[in-house]
C-alpha positions in Angstrom: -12.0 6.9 -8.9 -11.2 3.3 -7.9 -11.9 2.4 -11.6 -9.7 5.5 -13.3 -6.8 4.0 -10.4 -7.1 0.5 -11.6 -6.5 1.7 -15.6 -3.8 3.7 -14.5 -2.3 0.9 -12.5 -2.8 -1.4 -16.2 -1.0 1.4 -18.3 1.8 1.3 -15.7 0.6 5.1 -14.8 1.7 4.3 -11.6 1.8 7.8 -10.1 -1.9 8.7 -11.4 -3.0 5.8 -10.0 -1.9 7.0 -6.4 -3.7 10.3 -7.1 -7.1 8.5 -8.1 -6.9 6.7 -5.3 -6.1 9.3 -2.5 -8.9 11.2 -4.2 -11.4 8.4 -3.4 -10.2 7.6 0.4 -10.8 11.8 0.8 -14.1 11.0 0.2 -14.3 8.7 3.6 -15.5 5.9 2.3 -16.6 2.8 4.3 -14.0 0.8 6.1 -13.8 -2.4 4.3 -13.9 -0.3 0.9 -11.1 2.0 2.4 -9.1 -0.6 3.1 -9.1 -2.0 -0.2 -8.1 1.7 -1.6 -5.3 1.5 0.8 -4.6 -2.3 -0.9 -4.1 -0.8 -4.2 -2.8 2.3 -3.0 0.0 0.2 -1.7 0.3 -1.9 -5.0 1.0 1.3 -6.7 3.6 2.2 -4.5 5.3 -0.8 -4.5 5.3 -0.9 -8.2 7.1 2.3 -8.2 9.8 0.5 -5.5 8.3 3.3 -2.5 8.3 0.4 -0.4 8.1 2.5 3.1 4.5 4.2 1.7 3.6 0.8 0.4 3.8 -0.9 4.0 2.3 2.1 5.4 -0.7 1.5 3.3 -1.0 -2.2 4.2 -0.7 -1.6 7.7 -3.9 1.0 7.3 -5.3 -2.0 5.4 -5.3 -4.2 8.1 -6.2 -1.9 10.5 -9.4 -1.2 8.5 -10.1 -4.8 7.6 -8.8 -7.4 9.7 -10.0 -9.6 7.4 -8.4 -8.3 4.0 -6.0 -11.1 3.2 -5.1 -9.5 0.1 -3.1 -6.8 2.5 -1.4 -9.3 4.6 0.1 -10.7 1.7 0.7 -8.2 0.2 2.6 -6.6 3.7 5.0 -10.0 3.8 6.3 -9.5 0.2 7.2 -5.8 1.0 8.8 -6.8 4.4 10.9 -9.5 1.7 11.8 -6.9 -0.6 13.0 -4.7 2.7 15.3 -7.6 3.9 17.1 -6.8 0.8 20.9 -5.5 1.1 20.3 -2.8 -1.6 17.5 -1.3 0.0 19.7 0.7 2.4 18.0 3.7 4.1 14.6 2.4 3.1 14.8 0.1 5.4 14.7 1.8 8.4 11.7 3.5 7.0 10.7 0.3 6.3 11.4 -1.4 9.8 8.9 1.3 11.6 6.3 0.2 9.4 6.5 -3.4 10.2 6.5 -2.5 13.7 3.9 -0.4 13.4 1.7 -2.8 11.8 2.6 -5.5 14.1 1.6 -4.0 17.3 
């Protein structure tokens, strides 16, 4: 499922993507491999500018794997992208995410 999400996310199948890879965390995988689902799960959302979900998923990142550097990056460029005028009531959604993650 990882795989089939990774080919989706190369086609710019963005949506399919997010379904092959909520399919494979309902399998309960192992933490650190859950939290790189949630990684790409979150590069999927980004890509389709559902920023709030994106965050979201980088904060389960981290909370899975500390160590996952990939999702800490990944987290400060959507919390750049919120600071964004344009973003409007995103960013509240936004916001409670980054606070979330953060404490």
């Amino acid at each position: 499922l990882k795989t089939a999400g990774n080919t989706a996310v190369s086609g710019k199948k963005y949506e399919q993507a997010v379904e092959h890879y909520t399919k494979a965390l309902a399998l309960q995988p192992s933490a650190g491999f859950a939290a790189l689902l949630h990684g790409n799960r979150a590069a999927a959302f980004q890509s389709m500018d559902r920023l709030a979900e994106a965050l979201a998923d980088c904060g389960r990142a981290i909370a899975l794997d500390p160590t996952y550097s990939k999702a800490y990056s990944r987290w400060g460029q959507l919390v750049m992208l919120c600071a964004r005028p344009a973003c409007g009531r995103v960013c509240d959604k936004c916001a409670q995410h980054c606070h979330d993650t953060l404490h």
